[in-house]
C-alpha positions as CSV (number, residue, x, y, z in Angstrom):
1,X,-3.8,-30.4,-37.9
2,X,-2.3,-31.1,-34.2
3,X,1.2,-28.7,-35.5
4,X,-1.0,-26.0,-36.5
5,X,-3.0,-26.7,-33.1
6,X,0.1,-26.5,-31.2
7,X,1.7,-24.0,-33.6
8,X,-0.7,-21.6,-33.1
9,X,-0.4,-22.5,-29.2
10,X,2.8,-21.2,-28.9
11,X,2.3,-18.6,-30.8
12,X,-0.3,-17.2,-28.3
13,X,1.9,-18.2,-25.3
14,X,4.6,-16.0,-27.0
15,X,2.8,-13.4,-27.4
16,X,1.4,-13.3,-24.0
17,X,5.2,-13.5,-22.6
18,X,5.7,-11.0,-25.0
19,X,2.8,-8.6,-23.5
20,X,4.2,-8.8,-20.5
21,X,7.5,-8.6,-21.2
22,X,6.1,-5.1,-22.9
23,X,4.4,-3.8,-20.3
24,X,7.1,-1.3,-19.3
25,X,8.1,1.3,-21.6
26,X,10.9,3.2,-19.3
27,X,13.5,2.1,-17.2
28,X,14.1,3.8,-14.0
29,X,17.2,6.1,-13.8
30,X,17.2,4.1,-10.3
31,X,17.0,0.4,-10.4
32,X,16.1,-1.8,-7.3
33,X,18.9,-2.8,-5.1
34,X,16.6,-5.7,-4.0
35,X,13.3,-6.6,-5.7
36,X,10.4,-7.7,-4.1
37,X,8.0,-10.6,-5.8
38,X,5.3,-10.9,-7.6
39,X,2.0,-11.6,-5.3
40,X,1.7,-14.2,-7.5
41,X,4.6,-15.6,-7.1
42,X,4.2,-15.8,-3.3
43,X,0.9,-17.9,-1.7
44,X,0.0,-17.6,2.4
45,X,-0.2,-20.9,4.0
46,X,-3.0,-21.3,6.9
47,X,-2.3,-18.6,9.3
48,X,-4.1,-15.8,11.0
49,X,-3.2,-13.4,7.9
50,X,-4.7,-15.9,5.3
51,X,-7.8,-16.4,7.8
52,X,-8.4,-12.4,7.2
53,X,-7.3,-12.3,3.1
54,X,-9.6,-14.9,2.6
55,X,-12.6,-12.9,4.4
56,X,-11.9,-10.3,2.6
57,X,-11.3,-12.1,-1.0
58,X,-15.2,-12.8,-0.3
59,X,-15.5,-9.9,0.5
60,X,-14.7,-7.7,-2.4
61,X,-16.3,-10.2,-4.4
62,X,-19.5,-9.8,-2.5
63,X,-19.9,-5.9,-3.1
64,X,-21.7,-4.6,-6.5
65,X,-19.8,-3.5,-9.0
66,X,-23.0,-1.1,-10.2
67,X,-23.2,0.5,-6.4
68,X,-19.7,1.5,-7.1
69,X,-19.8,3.0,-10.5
70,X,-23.0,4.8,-9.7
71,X,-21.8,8.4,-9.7
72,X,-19.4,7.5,-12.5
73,X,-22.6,7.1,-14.5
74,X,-24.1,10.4,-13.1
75,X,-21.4,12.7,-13.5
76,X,-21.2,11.4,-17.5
77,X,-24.3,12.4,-17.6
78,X,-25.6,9.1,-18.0
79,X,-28.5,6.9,-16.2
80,X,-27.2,4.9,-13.2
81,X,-28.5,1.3,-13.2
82,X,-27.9,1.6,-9.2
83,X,-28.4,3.7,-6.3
84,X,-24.7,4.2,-4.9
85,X,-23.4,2.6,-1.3
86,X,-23.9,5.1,2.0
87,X,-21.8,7.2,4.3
88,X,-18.2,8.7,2.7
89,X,-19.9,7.3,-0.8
90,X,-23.1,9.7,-1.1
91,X,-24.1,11.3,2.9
92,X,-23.6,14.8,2.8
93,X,-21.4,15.2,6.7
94,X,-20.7,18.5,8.6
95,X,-21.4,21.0,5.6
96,X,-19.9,19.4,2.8
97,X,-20.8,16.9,0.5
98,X,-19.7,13.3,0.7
99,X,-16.6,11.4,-1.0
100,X,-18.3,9.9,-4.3
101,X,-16.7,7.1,-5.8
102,X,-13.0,7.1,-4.0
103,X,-13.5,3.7,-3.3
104,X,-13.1,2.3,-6.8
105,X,-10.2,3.5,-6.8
106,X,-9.5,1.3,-3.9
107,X,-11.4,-1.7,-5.1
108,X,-9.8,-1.4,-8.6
109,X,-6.4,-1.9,-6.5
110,X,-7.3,-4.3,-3.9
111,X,-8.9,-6.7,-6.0
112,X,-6.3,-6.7,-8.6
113,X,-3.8,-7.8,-6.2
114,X,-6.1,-10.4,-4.3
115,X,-6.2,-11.6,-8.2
116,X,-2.6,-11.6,-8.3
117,X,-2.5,-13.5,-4.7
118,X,-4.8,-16.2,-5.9
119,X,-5.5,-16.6,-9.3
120,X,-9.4,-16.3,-8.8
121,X,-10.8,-16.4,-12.7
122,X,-13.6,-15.1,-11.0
123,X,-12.1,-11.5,-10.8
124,X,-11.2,-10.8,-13.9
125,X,-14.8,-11.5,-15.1
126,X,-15.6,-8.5,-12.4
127,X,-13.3,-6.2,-13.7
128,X,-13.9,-6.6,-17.3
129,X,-17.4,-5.7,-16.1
130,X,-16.2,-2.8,-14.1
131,X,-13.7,-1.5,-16.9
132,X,-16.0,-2.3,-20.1
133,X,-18.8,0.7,-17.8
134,X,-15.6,3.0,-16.8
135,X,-14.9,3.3,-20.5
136,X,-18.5,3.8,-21.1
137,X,-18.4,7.1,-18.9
138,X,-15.1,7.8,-20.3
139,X,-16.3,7.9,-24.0
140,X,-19.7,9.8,-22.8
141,X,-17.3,13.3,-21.7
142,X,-15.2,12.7,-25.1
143,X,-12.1,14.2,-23.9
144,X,-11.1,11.3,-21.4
145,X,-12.4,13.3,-18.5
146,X,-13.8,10.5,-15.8
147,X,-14.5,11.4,-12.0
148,X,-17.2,10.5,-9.9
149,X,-16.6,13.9,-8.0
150,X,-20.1,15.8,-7.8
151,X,-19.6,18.4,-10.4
152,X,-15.9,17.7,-11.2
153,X,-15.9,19.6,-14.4
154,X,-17.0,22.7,-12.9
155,X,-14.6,23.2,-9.9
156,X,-11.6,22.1,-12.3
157,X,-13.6,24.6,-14.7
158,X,-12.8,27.5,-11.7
159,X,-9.7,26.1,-10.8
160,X,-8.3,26.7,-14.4
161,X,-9.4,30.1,-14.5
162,X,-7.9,31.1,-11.0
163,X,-11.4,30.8,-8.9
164,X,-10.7,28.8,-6.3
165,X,-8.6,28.4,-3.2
166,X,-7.8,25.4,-0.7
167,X,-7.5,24.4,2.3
168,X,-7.4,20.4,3.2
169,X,-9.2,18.9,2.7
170,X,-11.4,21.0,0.6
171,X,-10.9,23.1,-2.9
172,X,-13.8,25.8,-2.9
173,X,-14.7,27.5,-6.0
174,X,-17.0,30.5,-6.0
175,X,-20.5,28.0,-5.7
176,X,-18.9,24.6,-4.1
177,X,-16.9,23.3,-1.6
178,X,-15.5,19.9,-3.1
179,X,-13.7,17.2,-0.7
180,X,-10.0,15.8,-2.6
181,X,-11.2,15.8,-5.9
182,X,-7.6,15.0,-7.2
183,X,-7.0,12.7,-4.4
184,X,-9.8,10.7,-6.0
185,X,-8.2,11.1,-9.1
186,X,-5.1,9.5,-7.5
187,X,-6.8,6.6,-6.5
188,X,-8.6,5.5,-9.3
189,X,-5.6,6.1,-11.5
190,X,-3.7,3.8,-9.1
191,X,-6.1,1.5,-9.6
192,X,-6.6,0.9,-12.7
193,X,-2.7,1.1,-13.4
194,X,-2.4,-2.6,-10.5
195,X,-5.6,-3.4,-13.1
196,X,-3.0,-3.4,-15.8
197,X,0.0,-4.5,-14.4
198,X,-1.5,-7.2,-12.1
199,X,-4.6,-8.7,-14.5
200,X,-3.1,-7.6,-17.9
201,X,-6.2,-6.1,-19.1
202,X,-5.4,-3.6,-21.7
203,X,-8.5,-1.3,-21.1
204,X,-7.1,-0.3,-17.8
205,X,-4.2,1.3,-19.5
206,X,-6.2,3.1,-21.9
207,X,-8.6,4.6,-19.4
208,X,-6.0,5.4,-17.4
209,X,-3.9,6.9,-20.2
210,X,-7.0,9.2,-21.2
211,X,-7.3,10.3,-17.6
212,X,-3.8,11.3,-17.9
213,X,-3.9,13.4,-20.8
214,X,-7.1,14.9,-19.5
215,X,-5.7,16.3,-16.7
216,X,-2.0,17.1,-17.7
217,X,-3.4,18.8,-21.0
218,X,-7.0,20.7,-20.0
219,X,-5.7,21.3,-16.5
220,X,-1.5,21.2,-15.5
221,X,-0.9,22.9,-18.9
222,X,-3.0,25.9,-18.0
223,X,-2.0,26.8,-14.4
224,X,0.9,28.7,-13.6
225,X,3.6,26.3,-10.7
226,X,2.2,28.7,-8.3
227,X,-1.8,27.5,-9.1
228,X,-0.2,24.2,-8.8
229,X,1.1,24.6,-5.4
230,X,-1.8,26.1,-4.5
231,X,-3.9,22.9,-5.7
232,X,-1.7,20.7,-4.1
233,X,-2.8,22.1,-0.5
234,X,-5.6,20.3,-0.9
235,X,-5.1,16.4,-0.2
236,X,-4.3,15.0,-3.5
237,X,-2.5,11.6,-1.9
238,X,0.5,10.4,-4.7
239,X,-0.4,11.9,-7.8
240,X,2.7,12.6,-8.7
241,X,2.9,8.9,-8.8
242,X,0.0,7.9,-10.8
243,X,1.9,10.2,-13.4
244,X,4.9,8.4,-13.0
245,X,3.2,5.1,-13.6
246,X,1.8,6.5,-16.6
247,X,5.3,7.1,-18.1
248,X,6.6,3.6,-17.2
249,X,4.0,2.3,-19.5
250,X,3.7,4.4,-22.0
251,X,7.6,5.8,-22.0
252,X,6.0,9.2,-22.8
253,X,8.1,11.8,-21.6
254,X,5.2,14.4,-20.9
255,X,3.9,12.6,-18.3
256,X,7.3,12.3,-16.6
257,X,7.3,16.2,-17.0
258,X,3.7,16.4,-15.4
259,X,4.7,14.1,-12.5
260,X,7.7,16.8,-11.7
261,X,5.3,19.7,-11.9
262,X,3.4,17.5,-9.0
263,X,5.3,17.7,-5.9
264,X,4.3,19.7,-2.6
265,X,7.1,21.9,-2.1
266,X,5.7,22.7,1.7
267,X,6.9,18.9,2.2
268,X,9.8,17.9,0.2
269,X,12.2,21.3,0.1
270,X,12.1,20.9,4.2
271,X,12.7,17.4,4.4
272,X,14.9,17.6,1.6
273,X,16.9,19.7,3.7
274,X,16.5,17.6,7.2
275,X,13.6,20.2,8.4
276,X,11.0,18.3,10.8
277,X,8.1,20.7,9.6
278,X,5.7,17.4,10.5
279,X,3.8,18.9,14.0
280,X,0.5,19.8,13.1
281,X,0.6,18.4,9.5
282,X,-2.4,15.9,8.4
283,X,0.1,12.7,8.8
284,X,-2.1,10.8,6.0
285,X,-2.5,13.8,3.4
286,X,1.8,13.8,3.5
287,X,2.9,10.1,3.7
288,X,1.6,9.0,0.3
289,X,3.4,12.2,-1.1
290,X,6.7,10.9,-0.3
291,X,5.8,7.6,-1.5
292,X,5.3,9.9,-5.1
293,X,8.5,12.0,-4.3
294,X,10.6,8.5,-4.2
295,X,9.0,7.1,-7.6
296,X,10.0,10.3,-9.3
297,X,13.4,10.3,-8.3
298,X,13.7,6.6,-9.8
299,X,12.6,7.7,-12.9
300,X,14.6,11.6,-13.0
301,X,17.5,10.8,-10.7
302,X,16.7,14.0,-8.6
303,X,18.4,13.5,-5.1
304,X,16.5,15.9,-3.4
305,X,13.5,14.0,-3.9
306,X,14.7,10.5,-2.5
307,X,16.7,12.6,0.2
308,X,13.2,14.2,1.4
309,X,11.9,10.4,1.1
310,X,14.2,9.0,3.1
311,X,14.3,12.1,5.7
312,X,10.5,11.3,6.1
313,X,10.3,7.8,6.8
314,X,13.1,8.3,9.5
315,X,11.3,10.9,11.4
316,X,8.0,9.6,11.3
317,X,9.1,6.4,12.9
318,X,11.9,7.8,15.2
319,X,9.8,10.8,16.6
320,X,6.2,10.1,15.2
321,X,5.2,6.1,15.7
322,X,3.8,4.3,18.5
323,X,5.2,1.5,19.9
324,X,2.9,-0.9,17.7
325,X,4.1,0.8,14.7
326,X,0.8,3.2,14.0
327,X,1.7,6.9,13.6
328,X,-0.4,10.5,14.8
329,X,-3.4,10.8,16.9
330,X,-6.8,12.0,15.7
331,X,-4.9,11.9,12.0
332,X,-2.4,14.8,12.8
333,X,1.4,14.6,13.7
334,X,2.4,16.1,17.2
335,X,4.9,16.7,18.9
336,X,7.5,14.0,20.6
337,X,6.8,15.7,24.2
338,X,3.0,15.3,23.9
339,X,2.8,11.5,24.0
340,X,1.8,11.4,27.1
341,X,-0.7,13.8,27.1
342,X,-2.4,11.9,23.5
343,X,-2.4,8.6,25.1
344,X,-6.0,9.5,26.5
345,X,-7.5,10.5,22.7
346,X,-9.9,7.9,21.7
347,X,-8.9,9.1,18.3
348,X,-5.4,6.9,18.1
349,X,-3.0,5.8,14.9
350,X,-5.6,6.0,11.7
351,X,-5.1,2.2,9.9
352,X,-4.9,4.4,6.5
353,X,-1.0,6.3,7.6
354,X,0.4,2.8,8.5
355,X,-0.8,1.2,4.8
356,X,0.5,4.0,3.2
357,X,3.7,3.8,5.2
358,X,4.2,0.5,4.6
359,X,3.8,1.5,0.6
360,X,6.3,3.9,1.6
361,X,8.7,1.5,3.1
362,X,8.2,-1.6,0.5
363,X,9.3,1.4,-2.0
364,X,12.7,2.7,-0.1
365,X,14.0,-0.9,0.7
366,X,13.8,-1.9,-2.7
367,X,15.7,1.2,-3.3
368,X,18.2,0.7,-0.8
369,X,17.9,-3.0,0.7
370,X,17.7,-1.7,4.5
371,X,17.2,-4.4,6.9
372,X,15.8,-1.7,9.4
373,X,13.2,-1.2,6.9
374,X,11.9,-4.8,7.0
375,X,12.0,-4.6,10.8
376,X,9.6,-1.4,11.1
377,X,7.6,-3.5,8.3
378,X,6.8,-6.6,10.6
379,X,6.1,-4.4,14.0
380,X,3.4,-2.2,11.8
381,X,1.8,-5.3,10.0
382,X,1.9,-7.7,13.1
383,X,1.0,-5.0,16.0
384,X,-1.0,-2.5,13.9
385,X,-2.6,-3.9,10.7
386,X,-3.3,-7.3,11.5
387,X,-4.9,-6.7,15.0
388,X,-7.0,-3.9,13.2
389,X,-9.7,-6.8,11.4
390,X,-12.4,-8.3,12.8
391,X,-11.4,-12.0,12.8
392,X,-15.3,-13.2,12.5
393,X,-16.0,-10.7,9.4
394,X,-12.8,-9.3,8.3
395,X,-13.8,-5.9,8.5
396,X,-11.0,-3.0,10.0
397,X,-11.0,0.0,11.9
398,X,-10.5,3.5,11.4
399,X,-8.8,4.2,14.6
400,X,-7.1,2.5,16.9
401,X,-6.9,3.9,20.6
402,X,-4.0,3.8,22.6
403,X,-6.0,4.5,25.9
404,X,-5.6,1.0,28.2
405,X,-8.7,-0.7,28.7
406,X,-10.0,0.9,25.6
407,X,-12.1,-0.9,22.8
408,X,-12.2,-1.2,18.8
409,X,-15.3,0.1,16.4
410,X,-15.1,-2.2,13.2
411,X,-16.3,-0.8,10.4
412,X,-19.4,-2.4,8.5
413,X,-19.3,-4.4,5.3
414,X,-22.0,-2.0,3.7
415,X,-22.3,1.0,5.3
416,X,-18.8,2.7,6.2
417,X,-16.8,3.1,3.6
418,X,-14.5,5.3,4.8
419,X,-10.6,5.3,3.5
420,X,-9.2,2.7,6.1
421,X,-12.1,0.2,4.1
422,X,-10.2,1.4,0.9
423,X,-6.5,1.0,2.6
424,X,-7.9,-2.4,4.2
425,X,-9.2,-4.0,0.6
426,X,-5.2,-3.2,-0.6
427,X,-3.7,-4.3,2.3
428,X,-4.9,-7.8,2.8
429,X,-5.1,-8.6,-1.0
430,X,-0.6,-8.5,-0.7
431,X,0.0,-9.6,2.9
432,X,2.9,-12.0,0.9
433,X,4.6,-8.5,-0.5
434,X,7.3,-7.9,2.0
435,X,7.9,-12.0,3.2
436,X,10.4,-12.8,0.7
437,X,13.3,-10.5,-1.4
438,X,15.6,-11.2,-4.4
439,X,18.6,-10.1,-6.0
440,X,20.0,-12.3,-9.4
441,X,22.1,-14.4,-6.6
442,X,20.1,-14.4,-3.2
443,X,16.9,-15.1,-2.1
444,X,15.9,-13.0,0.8
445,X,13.1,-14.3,4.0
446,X,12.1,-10.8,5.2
447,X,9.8,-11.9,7.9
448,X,8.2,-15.2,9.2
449,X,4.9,-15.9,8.1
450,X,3.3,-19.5,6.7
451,X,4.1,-19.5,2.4
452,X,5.6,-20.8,-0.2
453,X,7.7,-18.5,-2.4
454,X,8.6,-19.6,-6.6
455,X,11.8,-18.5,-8.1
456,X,14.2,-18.6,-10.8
457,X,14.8,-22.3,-12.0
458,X,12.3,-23.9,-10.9
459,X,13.1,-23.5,-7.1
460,X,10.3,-23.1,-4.3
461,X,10.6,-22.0,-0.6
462,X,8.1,-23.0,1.7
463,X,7.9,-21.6,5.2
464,X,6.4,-23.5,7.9
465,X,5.7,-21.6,11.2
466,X,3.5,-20.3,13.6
467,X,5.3,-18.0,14.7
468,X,4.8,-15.6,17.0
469,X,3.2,-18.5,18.8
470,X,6.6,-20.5,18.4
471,X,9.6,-19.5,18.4
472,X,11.1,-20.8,15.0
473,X,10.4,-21.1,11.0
474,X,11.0,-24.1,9.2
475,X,12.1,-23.6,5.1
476,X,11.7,-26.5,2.4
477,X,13.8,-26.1,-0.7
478,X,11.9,-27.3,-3.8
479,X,14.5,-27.7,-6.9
480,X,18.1,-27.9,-7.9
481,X,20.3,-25.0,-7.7
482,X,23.2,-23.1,-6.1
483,X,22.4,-20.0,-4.8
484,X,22.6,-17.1,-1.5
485,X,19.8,-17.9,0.8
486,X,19.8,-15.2,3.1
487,X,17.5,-15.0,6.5
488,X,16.7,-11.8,8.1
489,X,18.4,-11.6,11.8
490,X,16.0,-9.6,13.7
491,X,16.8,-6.9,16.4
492,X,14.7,-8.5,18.7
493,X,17.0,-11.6,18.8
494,X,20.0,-10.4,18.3
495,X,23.4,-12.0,16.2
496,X,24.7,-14.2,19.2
497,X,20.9,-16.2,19.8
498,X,19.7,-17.4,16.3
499,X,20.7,-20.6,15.4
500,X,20.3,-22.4,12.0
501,X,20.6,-26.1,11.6
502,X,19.9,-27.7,8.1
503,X,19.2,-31.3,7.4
504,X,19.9,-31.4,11.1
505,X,23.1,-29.9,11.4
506,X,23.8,-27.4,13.3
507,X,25.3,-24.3,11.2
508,X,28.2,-21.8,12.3
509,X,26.3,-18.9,11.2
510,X,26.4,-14.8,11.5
511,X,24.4,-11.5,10.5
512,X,26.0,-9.6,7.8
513,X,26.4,-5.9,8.0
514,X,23.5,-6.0,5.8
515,X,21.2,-7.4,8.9
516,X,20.9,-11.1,7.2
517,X,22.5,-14.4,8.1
518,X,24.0,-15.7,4.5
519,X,23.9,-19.6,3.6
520,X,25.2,-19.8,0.0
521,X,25.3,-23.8,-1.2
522,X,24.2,-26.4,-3.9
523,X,20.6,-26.9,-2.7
524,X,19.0,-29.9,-3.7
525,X,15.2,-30.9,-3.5
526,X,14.3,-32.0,0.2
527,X,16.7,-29.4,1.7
528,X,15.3,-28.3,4.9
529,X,16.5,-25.2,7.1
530,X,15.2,-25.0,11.0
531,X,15.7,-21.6,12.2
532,X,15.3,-20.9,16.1
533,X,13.9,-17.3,16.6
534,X,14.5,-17.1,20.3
535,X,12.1,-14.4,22.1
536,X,11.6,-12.7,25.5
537,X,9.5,-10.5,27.5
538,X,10.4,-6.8,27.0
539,X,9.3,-3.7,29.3
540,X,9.0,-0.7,26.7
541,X,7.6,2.6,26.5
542,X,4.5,3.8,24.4
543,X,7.0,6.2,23.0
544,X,8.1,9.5,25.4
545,X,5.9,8.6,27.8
546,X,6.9,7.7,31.4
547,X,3.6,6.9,33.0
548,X,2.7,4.6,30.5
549,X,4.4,1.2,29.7
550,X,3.7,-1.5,26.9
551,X,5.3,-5.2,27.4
552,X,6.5,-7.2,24.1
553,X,7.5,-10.6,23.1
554,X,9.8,-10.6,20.7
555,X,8.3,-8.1,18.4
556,X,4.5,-9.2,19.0
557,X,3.3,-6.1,20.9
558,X,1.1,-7.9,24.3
559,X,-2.9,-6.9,25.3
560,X,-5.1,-8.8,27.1
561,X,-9.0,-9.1,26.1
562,X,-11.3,-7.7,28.2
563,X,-14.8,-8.6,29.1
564,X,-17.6,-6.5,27.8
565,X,-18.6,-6.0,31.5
566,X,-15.7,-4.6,32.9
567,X,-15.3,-2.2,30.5
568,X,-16.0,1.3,32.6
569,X,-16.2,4.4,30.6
570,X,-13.7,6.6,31.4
């Protein structure tokens, strides 16, 4: 009886493996030059960024599943069992009607990954609930139709028969005026593709494959590629993506072909071509688009797209980025010379266009393994992201002035909802993402926050630091095995100050051409490497702006907290 027990063991073990193993049905014309890990693979020490993922792990589990598939229920025509949450989910604001149900697609995401970052059993059980409902709605419409939009059906109804137009961020059709219907789209099929991926709950895919269908068949299918254009006007975030994702699972080439039928050309034939067409653009309605442009070229090989991509990210943070690594003011590019003049908006860098760059940038460096892309990575997520929460209830801002003296308006746990609550539940649910890289040979430390990292062989990394407050990280090798471990040099040190010693030894050591400092040996269990991150007190500017200065140490962009009281209003 105990070999059949452990028989039939094994046998569901191997078929797990093989489930996952199975997950992926194409392979990307494109692979990864360097991959980044699995959140699960990577676990945050104590440190300022596990202080907020842990707030915010409570968090998500704290907010009602029923509140958040209310108008999922409504628009299937069914009963809701709840009222849903307020503001952007159900208030009507300045003419229009409000944003139903965008931020499941947000929760779907962020939750999947703060699974994926920590195991919590007690996830699943929520999304089984959530997904078990979703496919209730689903199977209610009969044609795998499922939006919480307010009358979805009919304004894709117009929009197939030519009666609509767009601006952004609305599409209006002769009796409504609807606010990113396939943006929402976007972000539920997002989410329930991490729902799959990360949590390995097959429902997820075949919601999300039934979406698919819906819209490439009753919708893409009908319009002619100018009605297409003309749809994507309206903010539709990386659609083009979600179709992607789609084929990677399924390996059905339709939804490769829909995902090319998908891309703005207003945004990536002038980039494409080196055109800065950005001033005046909605910065957070383009940056997930290019995020989509880059997944399609991975799986169709077009250059164009990855060129446009690539063109993007380089002008947004060259010309387009503040010093702390947030981009735009009042949510719109500008141009370079007006820095000055935006400092004094109380309307600053939106938290949503730095998440969505960072998705951006995660994407292109494991495309192309750019040290440079790493380093704009750290200055956004120390200097813009991680000062954005609350550190008493983990809750993040919209904007974030760059006027001195100015303050910070935290949004509520139950009452905001706007997209920078959606971008924040994603972002703090993989704040081990970017830390650590591999190749087959090396193992990469991006940047220098407290974890441990598992790889191949049984080998762990743990990083010790607490840093920025010191200057130095301290790695523990766990296993047996010979292979590259390489350590990000950063600009703000420079090639000729970091030092190394391991085991106590001081190491003759240099940065690569490839930005990282290379120890290949035998490493055996106990191994310890003591890495001295000299920093130093840097005047810098905002950006083009003369009259106004910022001070940095190291990368760690300096403020200083000020008193309620001696606030003045400006």
């Amino acid at each position: 009886m105990k070999n059949v027990l452990a028989l039939f063991y094994c046998f569901l073990v191997f078929s797990g493996v093989c489930a996952q193993e199975n997950k992926t049905k194409a392979s990307p014309a494109n692979r990864d030059k360097i991959s980044l890990f699995s959140l699960q693979d990577v676990r945050l020490l104590d440190s300022d960024f596990k202080h907020i993922m842990d707030l915010n792990h409570e968090y998500l589990l704290s907010l009602e599943p029923d509140k958040l598939l209310s108008w999922f229920w409504r628009e299937a025509g069914l009963t809701p069992k709840a009222q849903p949450y307020p503001f952007w989910e159900s208030e009507w604001m300045g003419g229009h009607g409000p944003l139903p149900g965008h931020i499941m697609g947000f929760y779907l995401s962020g939750i999947s990954m703060m699974y994926d970052s920590t195991g919590d059993a007690a996830i699943l059980e929520r999304l089984n609930y959530i997904l078990k409902e979703l496919a209730i709605c689903q199977q209610a419409g009969g044609d795998g139709y499922l939006l919480p939009t307010i009358n979805g059906r009919a304004v894709f109804e117009n929009v197939v028969h030519g009666n609509f137009e767009t601006s952004n961020p609305f599409i209006d059709t002769p009796h409504d005026k609807t606010w990113e219907p396939v943006y929402v789209m976007n972000k539920i099929m997002l989410g329930l593709y991490q729902v799959y991926m990360r949590c390995n709950l097959p429902q997820a895919k075949d919601i999300l494959v039934k979406m698919a269908d819906w819209f490439g068949y009753s919708i893409l299918d009908k319009l002619s590629h100018e009605d297409i254009q003309k749809l994507l006007v309206c903010e539709h975030g990386s659609i083009n993506e979600s179709f992607v994702d789609v084929y990677e699972i399924t390996g059905e080439k339709r939804y490769l072909k829909w995902a090319q039928m998908l891309n703005d050309e207003d945004m990536w034939v002038p980039m494409s071509e080196g055109r800065d067409i950005l001033q005046g653009w909605h910065a957070n309605t383009q940056i997930p688009k290019f995020t989509g442009f880059e997944s399609v070229y991975r799986y169709d090989g077009n250059e164009k797209f990855t060129k446009a991509a690539r063109f993007f990210w380089k002008t947004v943070v060259d010309k387009h980025t503040w010093v702390m690594g947030g981009n735009s003011t009042g949510e719109h590019f500008f141009a370079p010379e007006e820095f000055e003049r935006r400092i004094e908006h109380n309307g600053g860098p939106e938290s949503c266009n730095s998440v969505n760059m960072l998705r951006l940038t995660e994407r292109l460096f494991c495309d192309y393994g750019e040290v440079e892309k790493v380093d704009y990575y750290e200055n956004v997520l120390f200097n813009h992201i991680l000062a954005n929460y609350d550190p008493d209830q983990g809750m993040c801002v919209y904007y974030t002035s760059m006027k001195p003296g100015h303050y910070k308006v935290y949004g509520t746990p139950y009452d905001s909802f706007w997209c920078c609550t959606g971008t924040g539940f994603e972002q703090t649910s993989k704040f081990g993402q970017m830390i650590y890289a591999h190749t087959d040979e090396a193992l990469y430390v991006n940047m220098f926050i407290p974890s441990v990292v598992s790889w191949k062989e049984n080998i762990q990394v743990r990083q010790e630091t607490s840093f920025p407050d010191e200057s130095s990280t301290h790695l523990t090798i766990s296993g047996d095995s010979e292979f590259d471990l390489k350590v990000r040099c950063p600009y703000w040190v420079g090639t000729s100050s970091l030092t190394v010693m391991i085991n106590g030894k001081r190491q003759k050591v240099k940065a690569g051409a490839d930005g990282y400092i290379s120890i290949n040996r035998h490493w055996k269990d106990g191994d310890r490497v003591d890495i001295d991150l000299p920093m130093k007190v840097e005047v810098v500017p905002l950006n083009q702006a003369s009259h106004y200065i910022a001070l940095k140490y190291g990368p760690i962009v300096l403020g200083v907290r000020i008193p309620d009281a001696q606030l003045q209003k400006a």
